[in-house]
C-alpha positions in Angstrom: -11.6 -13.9 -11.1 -10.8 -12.2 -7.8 -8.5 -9.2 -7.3 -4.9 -9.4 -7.4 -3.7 -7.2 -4.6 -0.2 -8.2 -4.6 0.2 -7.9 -8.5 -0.7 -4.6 -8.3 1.4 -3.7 -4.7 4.6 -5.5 -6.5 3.7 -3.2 -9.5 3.7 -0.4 -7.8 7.0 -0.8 -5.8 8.3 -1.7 -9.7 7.3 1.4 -10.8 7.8 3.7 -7.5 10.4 6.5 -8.5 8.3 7.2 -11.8 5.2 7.1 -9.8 6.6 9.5 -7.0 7.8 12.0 -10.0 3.7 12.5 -10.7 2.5 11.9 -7.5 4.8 12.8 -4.7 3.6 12.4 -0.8 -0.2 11.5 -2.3 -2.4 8.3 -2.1 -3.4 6.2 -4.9 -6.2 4.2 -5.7 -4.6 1.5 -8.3 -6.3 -1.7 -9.7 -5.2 -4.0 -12.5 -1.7 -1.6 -12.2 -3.8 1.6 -13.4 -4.0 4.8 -10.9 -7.2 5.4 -10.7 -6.6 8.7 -8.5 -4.3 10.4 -6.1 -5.4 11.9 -3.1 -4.3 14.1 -0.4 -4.8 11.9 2.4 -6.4 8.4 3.1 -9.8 9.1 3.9 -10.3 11.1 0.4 -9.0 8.0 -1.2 -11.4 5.3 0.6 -14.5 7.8 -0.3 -13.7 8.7 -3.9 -12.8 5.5 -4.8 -14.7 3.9 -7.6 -14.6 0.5 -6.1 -15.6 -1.4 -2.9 -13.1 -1.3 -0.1 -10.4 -4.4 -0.4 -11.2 -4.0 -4.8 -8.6 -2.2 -5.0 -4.8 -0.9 -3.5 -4.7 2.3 -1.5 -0.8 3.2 -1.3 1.1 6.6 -0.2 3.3 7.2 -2.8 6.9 8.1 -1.0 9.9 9.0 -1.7 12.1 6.8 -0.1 11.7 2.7 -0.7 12.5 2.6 3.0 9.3 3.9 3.7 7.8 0.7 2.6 9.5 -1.1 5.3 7.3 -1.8 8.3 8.6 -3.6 11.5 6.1 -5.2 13.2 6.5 -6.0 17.3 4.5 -7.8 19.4 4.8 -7.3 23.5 2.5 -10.8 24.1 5.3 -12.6 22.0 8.2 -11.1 24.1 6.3 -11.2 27.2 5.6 -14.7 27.1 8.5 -16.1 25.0 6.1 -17.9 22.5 8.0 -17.7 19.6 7.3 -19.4 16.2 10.2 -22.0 15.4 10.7 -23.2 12.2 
């Protein structure tokens, strides 16, 4: 069975403010919604972790759920006006 990379993101957005209490501002390697480590920074993460890249989540572990929110703009789709319509 492959991974499941969005169970284990909507996990941890479920359980965010209990995971933030243990591991404030650090990244986590989590599979099948178990932390298998918290980090300082990214790169630890990608080289300590136990499985192969895209086997597993690798979240910072914020404070705020607005943090989660990423806004996404693209200059080619303003500068030419193509637009997806649904």
């Amino acid at each position: 069975m492959p991974y499941d990379l969005e169970s284990d993101y909507r996990w941890f957005k479920a359980n965010r403010a209990e995971l933030y209490q243990r591991y404030p501002e650090r990244f986590l390697v989590i599979r099948d919604k178990v932390v298998l480590g918290d980090y300082a920074d990214d790169w630890s993460a990608l080289q300590n972790s136990p499985f192969p890249l895209g086997e597993y989540l690798l979240q910072e572990c914020l404070g705020s759920p607005e943090a989660y929110v990423q806004r996404i703009y693209s200059p080619f789709l303003v500068a030419t006006g193509a637009v997806a319509q649904k």
